[in-house]
C-alpha positions in Angstrom: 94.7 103.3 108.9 97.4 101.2 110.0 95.9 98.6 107.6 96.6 100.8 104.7 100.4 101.0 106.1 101.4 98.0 106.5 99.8 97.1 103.2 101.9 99.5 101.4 105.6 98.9 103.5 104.2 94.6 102.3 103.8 95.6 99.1 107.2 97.3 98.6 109.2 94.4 100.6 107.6 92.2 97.6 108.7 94.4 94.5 112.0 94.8 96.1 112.8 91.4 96.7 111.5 90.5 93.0 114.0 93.0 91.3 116.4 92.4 94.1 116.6 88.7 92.1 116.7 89.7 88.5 118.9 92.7 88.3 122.3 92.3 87.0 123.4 95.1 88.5 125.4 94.6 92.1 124.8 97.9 93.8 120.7 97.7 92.3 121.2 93.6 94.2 122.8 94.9 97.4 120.5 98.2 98.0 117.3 95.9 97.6 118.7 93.2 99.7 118.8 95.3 102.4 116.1 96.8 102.1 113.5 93.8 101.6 115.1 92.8 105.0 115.0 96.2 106.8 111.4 97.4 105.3 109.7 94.1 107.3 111.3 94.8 110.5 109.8 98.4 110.5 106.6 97.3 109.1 106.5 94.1 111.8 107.0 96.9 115.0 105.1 99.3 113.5 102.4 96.5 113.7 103.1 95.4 117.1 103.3 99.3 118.6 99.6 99.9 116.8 98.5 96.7 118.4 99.6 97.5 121.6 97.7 100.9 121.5 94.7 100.2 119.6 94.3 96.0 119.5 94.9 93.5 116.2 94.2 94.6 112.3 92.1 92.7 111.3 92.7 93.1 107.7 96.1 93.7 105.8 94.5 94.0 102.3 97.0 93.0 99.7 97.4 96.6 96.9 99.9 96.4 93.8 100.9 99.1 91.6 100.0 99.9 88.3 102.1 100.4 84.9 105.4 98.9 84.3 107.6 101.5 86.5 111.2 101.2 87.2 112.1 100.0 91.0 112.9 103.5 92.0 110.0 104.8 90.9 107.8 102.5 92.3 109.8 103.0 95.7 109.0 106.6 95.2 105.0 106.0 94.7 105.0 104.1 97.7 106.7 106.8 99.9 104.4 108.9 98.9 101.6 106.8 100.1 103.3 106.4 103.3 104.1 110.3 103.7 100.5 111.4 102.9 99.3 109.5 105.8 101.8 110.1 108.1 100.6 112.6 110.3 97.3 110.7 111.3 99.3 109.0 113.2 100.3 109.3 117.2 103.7 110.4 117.4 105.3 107.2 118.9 104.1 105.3 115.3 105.4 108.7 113.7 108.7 107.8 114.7 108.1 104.4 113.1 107.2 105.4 110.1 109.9 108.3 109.9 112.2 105.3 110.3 111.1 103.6 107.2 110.4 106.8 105.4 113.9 107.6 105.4 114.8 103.7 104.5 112.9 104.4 101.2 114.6 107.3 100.2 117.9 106.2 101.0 117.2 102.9 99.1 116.5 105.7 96.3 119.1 106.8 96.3 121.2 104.0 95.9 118.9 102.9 93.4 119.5 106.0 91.3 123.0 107.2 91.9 125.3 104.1 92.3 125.8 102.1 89.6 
């Protein structure tokens, strides 16, 4: 499961940082820059905390998206992904994943509402 996590929070840190580069908007460049940096910090201890519990993933696989969505949106699938799952989880990785739960949506936000 954790497999499937990290996968996804990877996956966004890489769509982010690409758009991040190419906008030509500054509040669309700041929001991703932060995030690209934040998301991998959450996804690197929600590694290490599943590791210390249940022992290395083995496997990351490596998902993209489909269709040509805009970067909020494809923030938003990936949320999703993450929320659907969340609850399999032990509480202690709950709090993990809350944390980068409410990074997405934030990052949403800013995406969406300041220009």
């Amino acid at each position: 499961m954790a497999s499937k996590t990290l996968s996804i929070l990877f996956m966004a840190r890489d769509i982010a940082h690409k758009e991040h580069l190419k906008t030509g908007s500054y509040a669309q460049h700041m929001a991703l820059g932060s995030f690209y940096e934040d998301v991998i910090g959450l996804a690197d201890s929600l590694a290490e905390a599943y590791q210390g519990k249940y022992g290395i993933v083995k496997e990351i696989p490596t998902i993209a998206l489909k269709g040509n969505k805009n970067i909020s949106a494809q923030l938003k699938i990936c949320v999703e992904m993450i929320e659907k799952d969340r609850n399999e989880y032990d509480p202690f990785l709950q709090n993990i994943i809350d944390s980068a739960i409410a990074l997405f949506y934030s990052t949403i936000y800013k995406l969406d509402h300041l220009k």
